[in-house]
C-alpha positions in Angstrom: 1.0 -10.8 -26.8 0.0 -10.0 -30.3 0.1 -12.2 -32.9 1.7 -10.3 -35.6 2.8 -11.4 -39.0 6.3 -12.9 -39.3 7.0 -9.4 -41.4 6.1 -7.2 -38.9 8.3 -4.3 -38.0 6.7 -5.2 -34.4 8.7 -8.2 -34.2 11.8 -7.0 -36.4 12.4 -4.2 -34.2 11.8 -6.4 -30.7 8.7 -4.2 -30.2 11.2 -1.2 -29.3 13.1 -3.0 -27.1 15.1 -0.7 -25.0 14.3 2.4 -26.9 13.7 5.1 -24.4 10.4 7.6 -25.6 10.2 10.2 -23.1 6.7 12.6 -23.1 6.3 15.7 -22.2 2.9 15.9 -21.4 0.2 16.1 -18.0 1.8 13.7 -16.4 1.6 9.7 -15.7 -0.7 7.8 -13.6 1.9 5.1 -12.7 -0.3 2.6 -11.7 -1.6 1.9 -14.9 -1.4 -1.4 -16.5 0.4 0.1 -19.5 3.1 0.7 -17.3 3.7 -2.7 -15.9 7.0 -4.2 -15.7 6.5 -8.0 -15.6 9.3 -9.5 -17.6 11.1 -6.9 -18.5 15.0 -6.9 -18.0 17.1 -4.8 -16.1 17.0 -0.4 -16.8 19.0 0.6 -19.8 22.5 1.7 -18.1 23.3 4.7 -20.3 19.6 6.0 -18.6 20.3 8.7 -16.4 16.5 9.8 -15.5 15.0 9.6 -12.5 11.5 9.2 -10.6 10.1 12.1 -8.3 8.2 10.4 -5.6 5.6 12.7 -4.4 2.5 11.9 -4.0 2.7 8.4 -4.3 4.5 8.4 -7.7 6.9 5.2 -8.3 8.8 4.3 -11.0 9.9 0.9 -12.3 11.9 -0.8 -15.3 8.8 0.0 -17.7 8.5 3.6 -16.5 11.5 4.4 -15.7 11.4 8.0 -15.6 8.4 10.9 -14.0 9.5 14.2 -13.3 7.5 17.9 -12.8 8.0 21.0 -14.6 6.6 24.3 -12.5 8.5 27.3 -12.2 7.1 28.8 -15.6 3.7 27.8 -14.0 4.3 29.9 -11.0 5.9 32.8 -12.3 3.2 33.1 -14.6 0.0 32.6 -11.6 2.5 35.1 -10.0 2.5 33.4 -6.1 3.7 30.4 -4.4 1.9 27.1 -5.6 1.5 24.7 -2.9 2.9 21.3 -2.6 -0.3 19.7 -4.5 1.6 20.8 -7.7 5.0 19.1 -6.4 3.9 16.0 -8.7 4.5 14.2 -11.4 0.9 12.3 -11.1 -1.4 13.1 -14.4 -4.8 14.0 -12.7 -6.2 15.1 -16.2 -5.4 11.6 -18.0 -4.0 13.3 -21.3 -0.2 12.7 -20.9 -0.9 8.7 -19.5 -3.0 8.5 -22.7 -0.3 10.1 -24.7 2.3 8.1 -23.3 0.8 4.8 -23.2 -0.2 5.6 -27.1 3.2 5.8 -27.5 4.9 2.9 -25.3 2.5 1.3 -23.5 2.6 -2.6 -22.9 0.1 -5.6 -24.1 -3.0 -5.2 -21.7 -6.2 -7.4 -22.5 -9.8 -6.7 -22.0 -9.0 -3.0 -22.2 -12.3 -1.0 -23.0 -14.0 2.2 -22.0 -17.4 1.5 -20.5 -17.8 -1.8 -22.9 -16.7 0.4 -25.8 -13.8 -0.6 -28.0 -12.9 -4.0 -26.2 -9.8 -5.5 -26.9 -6.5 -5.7 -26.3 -4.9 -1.9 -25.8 -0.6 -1.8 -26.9 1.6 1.3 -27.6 3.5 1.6 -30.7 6.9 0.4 -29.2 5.4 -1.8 -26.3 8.6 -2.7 -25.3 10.1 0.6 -24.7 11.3 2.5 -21.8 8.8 5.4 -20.8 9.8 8.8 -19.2 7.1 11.6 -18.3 7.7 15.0 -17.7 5.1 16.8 -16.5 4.8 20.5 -18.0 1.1 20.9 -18.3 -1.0 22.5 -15.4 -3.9 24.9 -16.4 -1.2 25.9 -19.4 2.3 24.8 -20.9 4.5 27.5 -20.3 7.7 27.6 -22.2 10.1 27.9 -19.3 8.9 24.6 -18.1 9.0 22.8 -21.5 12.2 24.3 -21.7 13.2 22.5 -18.8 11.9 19.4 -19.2 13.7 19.1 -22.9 16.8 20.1 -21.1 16.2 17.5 -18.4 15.3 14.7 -21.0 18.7 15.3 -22.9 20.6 15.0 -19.8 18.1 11.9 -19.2 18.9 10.2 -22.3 16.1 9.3 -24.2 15.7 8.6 -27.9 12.5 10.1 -28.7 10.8 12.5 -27.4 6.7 12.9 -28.1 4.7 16.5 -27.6 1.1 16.7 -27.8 1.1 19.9 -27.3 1.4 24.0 -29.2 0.5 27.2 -29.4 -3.2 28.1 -31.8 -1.2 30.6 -33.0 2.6 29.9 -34.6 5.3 32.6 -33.2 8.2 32.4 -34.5 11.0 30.2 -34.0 13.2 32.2 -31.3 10.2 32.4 -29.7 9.1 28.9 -29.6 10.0 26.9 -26.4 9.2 24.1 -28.1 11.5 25.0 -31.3 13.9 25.7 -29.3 14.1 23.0 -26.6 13.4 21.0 -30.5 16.4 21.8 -31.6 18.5 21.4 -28.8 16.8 17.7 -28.8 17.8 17.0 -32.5 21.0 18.4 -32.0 21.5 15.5 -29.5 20.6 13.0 -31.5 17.0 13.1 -30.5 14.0 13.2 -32.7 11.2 15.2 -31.5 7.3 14.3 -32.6 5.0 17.1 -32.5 1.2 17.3 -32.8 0.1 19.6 -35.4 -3.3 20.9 -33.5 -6.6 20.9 -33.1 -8.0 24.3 -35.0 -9.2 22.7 -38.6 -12.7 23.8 -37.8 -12.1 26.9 -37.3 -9.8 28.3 -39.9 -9.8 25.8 -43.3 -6.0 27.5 -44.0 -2.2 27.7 -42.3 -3.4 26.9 -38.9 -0.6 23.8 -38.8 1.6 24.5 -35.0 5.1 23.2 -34.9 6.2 24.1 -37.8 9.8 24.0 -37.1 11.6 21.6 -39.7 13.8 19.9 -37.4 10.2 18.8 -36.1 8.2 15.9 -37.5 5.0 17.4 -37.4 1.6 14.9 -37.2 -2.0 15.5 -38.3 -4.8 13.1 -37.2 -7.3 11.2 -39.0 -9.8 8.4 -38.6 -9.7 4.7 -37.9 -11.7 1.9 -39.3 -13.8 1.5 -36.4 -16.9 3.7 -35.5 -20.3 3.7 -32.5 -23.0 3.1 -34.0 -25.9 4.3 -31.8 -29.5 4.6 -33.5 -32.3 5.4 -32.0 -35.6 3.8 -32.9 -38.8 5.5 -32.4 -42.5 3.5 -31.5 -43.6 4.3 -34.9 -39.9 2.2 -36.3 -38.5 5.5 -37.7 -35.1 4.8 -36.6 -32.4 8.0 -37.2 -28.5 7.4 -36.8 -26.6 8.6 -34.3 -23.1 7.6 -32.4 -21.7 7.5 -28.7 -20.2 5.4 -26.5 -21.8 3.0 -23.2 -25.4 2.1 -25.1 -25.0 -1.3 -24.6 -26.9 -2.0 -21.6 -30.9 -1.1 -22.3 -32.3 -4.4 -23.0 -32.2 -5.0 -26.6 -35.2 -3.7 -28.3 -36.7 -2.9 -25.8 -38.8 0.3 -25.8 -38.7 2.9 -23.0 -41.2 6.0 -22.6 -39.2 8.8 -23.9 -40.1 12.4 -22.7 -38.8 16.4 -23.6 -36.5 17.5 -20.7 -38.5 20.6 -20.8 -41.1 18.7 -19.9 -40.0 17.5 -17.3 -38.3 20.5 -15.1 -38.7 21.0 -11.9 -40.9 23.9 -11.5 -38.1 26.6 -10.6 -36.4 25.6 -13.7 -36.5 27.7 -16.9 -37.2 26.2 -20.1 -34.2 27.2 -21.4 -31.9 25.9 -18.4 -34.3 22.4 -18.7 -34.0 22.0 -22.5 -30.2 21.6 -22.6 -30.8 19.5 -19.2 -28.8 21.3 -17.3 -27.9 20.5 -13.6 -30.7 20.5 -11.1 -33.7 21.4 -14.0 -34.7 18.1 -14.2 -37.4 16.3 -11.8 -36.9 12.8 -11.1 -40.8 12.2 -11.0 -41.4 13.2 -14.5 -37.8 11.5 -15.6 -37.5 7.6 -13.5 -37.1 5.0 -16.0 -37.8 7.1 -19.4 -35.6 8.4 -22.0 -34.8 11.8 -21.9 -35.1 14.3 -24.8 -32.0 17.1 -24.4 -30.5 19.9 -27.1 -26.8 20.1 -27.4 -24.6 22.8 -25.8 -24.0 25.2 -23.4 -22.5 22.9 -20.7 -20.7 19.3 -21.9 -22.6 16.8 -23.2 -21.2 14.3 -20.6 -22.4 16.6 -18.1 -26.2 16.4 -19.6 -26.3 13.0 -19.1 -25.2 12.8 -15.7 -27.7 15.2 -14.6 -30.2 12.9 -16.4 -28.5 9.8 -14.8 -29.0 11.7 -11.1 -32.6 12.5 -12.4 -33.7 8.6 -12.7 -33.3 8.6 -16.3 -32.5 5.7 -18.7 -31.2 6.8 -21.8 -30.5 10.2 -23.4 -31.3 11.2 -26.8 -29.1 14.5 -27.9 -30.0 16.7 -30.3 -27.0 18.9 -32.1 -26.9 22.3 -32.4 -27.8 23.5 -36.1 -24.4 24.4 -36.3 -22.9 21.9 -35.4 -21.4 20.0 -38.5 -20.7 16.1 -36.7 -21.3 14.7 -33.4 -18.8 13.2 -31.5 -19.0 10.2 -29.3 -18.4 10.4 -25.7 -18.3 8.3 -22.1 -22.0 9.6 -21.0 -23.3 8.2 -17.6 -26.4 6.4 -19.5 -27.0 5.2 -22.9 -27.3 8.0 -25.4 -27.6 8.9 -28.8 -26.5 12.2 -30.4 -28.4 13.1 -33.1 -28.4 15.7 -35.9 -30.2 18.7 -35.4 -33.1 17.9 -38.6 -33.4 14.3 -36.8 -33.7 16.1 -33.5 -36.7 18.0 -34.5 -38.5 14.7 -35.9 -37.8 12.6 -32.6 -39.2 15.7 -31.2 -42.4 16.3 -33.3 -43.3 12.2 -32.8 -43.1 13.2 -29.0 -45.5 15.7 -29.0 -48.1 14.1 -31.8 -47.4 10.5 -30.0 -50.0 10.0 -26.8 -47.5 7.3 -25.4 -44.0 8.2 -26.9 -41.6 5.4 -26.7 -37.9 4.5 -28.0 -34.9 2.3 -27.5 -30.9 2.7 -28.4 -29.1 0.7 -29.8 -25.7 0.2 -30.1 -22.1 -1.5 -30.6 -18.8 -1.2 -31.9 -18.2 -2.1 -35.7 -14.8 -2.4 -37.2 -14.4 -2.6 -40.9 -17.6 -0.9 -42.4 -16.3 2.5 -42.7 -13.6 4.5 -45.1 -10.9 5.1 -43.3 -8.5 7.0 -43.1 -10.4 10.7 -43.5 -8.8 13.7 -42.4 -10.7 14.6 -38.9 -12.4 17.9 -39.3 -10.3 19.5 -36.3 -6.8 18.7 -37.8 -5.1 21.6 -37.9 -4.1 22.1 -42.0 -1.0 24.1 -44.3 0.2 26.0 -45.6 3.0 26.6 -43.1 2.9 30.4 -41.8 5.9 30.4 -41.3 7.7 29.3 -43.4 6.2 28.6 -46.7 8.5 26.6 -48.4 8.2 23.9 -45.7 5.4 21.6 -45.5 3.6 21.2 -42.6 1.9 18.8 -41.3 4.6 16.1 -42.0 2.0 12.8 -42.1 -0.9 11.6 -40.8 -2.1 8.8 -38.3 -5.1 7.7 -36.6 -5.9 10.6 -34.1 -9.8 9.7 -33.8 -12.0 7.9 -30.9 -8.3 6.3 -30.3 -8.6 4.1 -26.5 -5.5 4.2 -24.6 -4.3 4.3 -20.8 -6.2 7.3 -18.7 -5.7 9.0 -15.0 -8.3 7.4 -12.2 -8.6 10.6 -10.8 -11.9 12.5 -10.6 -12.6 14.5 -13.5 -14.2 18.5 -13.5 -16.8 18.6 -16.1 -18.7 22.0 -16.0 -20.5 22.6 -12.8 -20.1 18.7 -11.6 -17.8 15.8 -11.6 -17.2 12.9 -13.1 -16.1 10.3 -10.4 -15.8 7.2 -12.2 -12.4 5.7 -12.0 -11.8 4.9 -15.7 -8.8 2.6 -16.6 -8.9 3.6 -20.1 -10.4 6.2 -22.5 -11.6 7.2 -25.8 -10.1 11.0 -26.9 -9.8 12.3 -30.4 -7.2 14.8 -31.1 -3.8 15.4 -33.1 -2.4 14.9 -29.0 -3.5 11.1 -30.1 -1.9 10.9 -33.7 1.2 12.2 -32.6 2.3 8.9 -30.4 1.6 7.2 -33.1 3.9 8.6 -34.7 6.5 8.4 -31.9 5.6 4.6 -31.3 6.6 3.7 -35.0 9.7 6.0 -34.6 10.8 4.2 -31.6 10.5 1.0 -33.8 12.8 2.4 -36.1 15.1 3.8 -33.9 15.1 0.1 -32.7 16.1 -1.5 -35.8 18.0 1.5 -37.1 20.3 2.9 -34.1 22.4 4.7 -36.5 20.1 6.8 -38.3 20.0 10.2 -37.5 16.4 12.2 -36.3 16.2 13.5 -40.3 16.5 9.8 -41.4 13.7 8.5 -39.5 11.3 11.3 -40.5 12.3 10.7 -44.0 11.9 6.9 -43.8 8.3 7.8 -42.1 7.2 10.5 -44.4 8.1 8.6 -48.0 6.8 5.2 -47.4 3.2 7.0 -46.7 0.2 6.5 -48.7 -2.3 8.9 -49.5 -5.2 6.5 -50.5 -7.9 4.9 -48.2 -9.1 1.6 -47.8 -11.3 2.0 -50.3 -8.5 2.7 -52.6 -9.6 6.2 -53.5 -7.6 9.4 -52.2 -8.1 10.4 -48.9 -10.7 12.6 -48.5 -11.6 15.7 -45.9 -14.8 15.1 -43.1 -16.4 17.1 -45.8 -15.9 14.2 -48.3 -13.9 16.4 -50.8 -10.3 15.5 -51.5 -7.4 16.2 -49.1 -4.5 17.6 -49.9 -0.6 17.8 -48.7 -1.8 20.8 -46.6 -4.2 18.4 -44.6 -2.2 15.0 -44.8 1.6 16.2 -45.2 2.9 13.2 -47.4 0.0 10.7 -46.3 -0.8 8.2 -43.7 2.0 6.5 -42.2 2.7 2.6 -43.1 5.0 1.5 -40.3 6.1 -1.6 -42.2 7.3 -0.2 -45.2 9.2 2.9 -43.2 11.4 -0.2 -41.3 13.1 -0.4 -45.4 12.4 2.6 -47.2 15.9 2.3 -49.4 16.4 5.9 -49.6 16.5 8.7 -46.7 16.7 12.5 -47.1 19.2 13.0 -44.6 20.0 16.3 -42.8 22.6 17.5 -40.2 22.5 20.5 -37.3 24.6 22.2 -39.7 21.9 22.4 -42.5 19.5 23.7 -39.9 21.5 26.0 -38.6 21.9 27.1 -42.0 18.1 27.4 -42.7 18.0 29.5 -39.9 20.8 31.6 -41.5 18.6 31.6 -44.8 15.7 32.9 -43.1 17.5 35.7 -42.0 18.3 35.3 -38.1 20.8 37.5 -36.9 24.1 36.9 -34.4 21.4 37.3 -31.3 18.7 35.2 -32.4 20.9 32.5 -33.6 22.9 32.6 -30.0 19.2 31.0 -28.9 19.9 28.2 -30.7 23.4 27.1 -30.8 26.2 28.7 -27.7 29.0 29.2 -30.1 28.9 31.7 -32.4 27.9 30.8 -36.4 29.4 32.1 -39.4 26.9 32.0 -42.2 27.8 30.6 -45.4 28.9 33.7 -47.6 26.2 33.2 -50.1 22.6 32.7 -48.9 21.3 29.0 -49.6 18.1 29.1 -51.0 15.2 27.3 -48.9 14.1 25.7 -51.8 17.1 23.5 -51.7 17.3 22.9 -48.0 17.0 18.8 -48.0 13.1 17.9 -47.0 11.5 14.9 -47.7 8.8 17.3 -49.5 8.5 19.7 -51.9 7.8 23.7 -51.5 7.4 26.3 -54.1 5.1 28.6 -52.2 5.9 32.0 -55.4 7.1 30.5 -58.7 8.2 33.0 -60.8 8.4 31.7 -64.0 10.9 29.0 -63.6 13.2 27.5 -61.2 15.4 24.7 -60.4 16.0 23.6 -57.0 18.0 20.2 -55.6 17.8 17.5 -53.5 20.1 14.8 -52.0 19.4 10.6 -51.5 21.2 8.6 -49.3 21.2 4.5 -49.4 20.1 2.9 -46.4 19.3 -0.3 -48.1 20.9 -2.6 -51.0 22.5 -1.2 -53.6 20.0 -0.5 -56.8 19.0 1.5 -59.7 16.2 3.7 -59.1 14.0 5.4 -61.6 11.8 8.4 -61.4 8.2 9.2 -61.9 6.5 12.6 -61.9 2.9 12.8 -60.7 2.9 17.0 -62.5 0.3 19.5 -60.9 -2.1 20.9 -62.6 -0.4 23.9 -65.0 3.5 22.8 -63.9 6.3 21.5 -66.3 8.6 19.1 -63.8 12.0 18.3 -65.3 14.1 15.8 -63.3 18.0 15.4 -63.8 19.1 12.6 -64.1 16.1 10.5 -64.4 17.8 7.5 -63.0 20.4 6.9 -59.8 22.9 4.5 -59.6 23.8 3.7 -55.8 26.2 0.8 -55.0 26.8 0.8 -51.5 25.3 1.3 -47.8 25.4 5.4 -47.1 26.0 7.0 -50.6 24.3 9.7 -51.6 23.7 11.1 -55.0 22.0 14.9 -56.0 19.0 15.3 -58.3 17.8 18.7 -59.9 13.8 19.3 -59.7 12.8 22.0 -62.6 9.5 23.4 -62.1 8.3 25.9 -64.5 4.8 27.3 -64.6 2.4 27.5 -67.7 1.8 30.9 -69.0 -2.1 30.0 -68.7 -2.0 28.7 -65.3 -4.4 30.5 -62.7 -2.7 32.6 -60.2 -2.5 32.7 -56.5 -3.7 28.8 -55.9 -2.0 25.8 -54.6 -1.7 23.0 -57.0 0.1 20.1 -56.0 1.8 16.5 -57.1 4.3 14.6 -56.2 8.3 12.6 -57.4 8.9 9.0 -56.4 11.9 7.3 -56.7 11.9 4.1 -57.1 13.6 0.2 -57.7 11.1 -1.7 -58.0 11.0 -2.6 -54.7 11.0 0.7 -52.6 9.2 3.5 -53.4 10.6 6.9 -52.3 7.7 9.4 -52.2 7.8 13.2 -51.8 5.1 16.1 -52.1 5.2 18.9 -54.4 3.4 22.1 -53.5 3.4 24.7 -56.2 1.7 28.4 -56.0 2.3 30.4 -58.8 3.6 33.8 -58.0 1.4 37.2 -57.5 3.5 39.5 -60.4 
């Protein structure tokens, strides 16, 4: 068991005891120590999930719930399947990892291939688990669909998706809006990864966008792989992966150009990414083994130089590549950049007898943390401009959790080792976070409605590092709202964060009303017919914990309501103004004197004649008592006339 500070909102809210997260996901490999039940007390009553036993899949009072999703599946392969998909097992290991982020128990001595050791925990890891398995070779929305319907029926109190489309649709399009809302309508709040395209476009390519979603980017953690390599002439160039730690320290190996050492039906250009059967094991037993990056996965490279009689690997990345990423490889390795590539290989080939070791560990501590990760999917929303998105961010990078034992495809081989747990990067791994800590609250705070705990979440985060400097990009420059939302989430200080934003099914139905949904596409969301309010509701006042003004036209005044969920106080506002915008708050002060009252504020945002045109400028409004500190975003564009 942890030993957490007497303030903790670990031991305030019992660890989630009871809370029910349910995941819809790959899958669960039940068997996993994350899922163990020792000590745990008899299956919340009100549950009314079940466990689908095929293949070997059992439940107990920790998992309580694993179900399959497939219909959606087969209708789009367009045949049968056969009864190998008639399971609720997780052969791919991204839904256990997801999960057990998420709920998993106390397991010590958790590590992946020496990497990371310590001991592994979820965010509530004293929660009830349910998985429901809608991922095969794709997520189709007919089987998310079902599962949401299933885990409202179920009963759980969170539900966790690390999953989306690249592309946003919109909402009556969405399975995942949909099945969202449904979800939220029942009490139910859903956490959503925001994706994994920030490398590819730098703008809008945020998925889940819905507002009744909370909506998670990913960034790093203070703990990094070191793995340097260190040439016979003591050049020694950086580089970072995972399972070095078992060459004999210091100690230098001959290190040799894969082309080099292909097998003589082998083409250079097949040997010098070491693809599979190109190298031969005379010319590779016991050296190090020079290889260029892509092409086929890296993990695949160094089995091949693993089956070879090889050592160690040293990979060089692609010129375009911008960072390298740490993975399980079969021996120790070390990626390198491209420019530090070419100098290991010009001491090769000026060297008579070439020779190198790796080195490497696990350091926590030495690094600024948290960055945005380069992959993070960023704002503006496409959707709907005037909402933020992403909603936070939490650690999403080189995060170890809970992983399938099954045998794993890599490219033209696979990987049989039976891992317990695994190292993945992705917003799939910042978004149980997120539900973790929400299960917390929901914990403490059984009352408080989906909108309540996103608000407590999203205004007690920070925006600041370790270092105490603003978060910044991968690139090093300085992040914004459209890459962190309204920060990096501080669990402790959500548990009390005095003041909630609070919204109800009627205000989202209304949204959708303001965004101009007819009779039909509102009969997706809600069975009974809805009569819009007479006069349209402007989306700048709908009630988010953040701030949108995505075409100021001159100037305009929009509102917001607070509601107490703490002691009564006065709070006091400060205005943090972007660049070229007049804020004007009304009143500047708010009296509240009991549990649940709420009080309305005006926000007037005007724009300076000077101000540039067509760019994003943003700031932020906190509210605050002196003891809770009530944070929101503000994202201004200044309209195109």
């Amino acid at each position: 068991m942890d030993k957490s500070p007497a303030d903790s909102i670990w031991l305030k809210a019992r660890f989630g005891e009871d809370v029910i997260i349910g995941n819809l996901d790959t899958g669960v490999w039940p068997e996993s120590e994350s899922f163990d039940d020792e000590g745990m007390g008899p299956v919340p009553t009100r549950w009314k999930g079940y466990c689908e036993t095929n293949d070997g899949v059992k439940c107990n009072r920790k998992l309580i719930g694993a179900r399959y999703f497939n219909k959606g599946y087969e209708a789009a392969l367009g045949r049968p399947l056969d009864s190998s998909n008639n399971t609720a097992r997780d052969t791919n290991g991204h839904g256990t990892h997801t999960l057990s982020t998420a709920g998993g128990r106390f397991v010590s001595g958790a590590n992946f291939l020496g990497s990371a050791y310590g001991t592994a925990k979820g965010g509530s890891p004293n929660a009830r688990v349910a998985s429901y398995k809608v991922c095969w070779t794709g997520c189709y929305d007919a089987d998310i669909l079902a599962a949401f319907d299933a885990a409202i029926q179920d009963g759980v109190d969170i539900l966790s998706l690390s999953l989306g489309r690249a592309l946003e649709i919109p909402y009556f399009r969405s399975g995942i809006a949909i099945g969202s809302f449904q979800a939220v309508m029942n009490g139910i709040l859903v956490v959503c990864s925001a994706g994994n395209s920030g490398q590819f476009l730098s703008f809008g390519t945020t998925s889940n966008v819905a507002p009744w979603v909370l909506t998670v980017a990913a960034s790093t953690i203070d703990r990094e792989f070191p793995s340097n390599v260190v040439l016979g002439n003591n050049k020694e160039f950086k580089g970072t992966s995972f399972n070095t730690n078992n060459l004999s320290s210091r100690k230098y190996y001959p290190i040799v150009y894969s082309v080099d050492a292909k097998v003589a039906n082998a083409s250079a250009q097949l040997a010098q990414i070491c693809y599979p059967e190109s190298l031969d094991p005379t010319k590779v037993r016991g050296k190090i083994v020079y290889c260029l990056g892509g092409m086929i996965p890296d993990v695949e490279k160094s089995l091949v130089v693993a089956q070879a009689g090889g050592v160690g690997m040293i990979l060089a990345d692609q010129p375009a590549e911008t960072s390298s990423v740490p993975q399980g490889f079969f021996v120790p390795t070390s990626i390198v950049s491209a420019i530090d590539g070419l100098s290991v290989l010009s001491y090769i080939y000026s060297t008579k007898s070439p020779v190198a070791y790796i080195s490497g560990s696990t350091e926590i501590g030495k690094v600024v943390a948290p960055l945005m990760a380069s992959f993070s999917s960023t704002g503006p929303n496409e959707i709907t401009p005037e909402i933020l998105k992403p909603d936070i961010t939490a650690p999403g990078v080189h995060i170890l959790a809970a992983s399938t034992k099954a045998p794993r495809r890599l490219s033209r081989l696979i990987d049989q080792r039976p891992l317990s747990f695994n190292i993945i990067s992705g917003t799939s791994m910042s978004c149980p976070h997120v539900s973790g800590i929400a299960g917390l609250l929901k914990t403490m705070h059984p009352d408080w409605s989906p909108a309540a705990i996103k608000s407590a979440i999203m205004t007690t985060a920070r925006t600041s590092s370790n270092a105490r400097q603003p978060i910044a990009k991968a690139s090093a420059a300085e992040a914004t709202p459209f890459n962190y939302g309204s920060g990096h989430m501080r669990p402790n200080r959500a548990m009390d964060p005095g003041l909630v934003y609070d919204l109800t099914t009627t205000d989202y139905l209304n949204f959708l009303c303001s965004i101009g949904y007819n009779a039909t596409q509102m009969s997706i969301f809600i069975e009974e017919p809805y009569d819009c309010p007479p006069k349209n509701i402007s989306l700048l006042n709908f009630n988010y914990p953040s701030i949108t003004v995505p075409n100021l036209s001159g100037n305009v005044t929009l509102t917001r309501t607070l509601k107490n969920v703490g002691t009564p106080g006065l709070y006091t506002v400060r205005v943090e103004k972007p660049d070229g915008i007049l804020v004007k708050v009304e009143p500047e002060s708010l009296k509240f004197s009991k549990l649940n009252e709420e009080k309305t504020f005006k926000v007037m945002l005007k724009a300076k004649d000077n101000w540039f045109i067509g760019s994003y400028v943003f700031g932020g409004l906190t509210w605050s008592d002196g003891v809770h500190h009530v944070r929101s975003p503000i994202v201004v564009r200044k309209a195109v006339n």
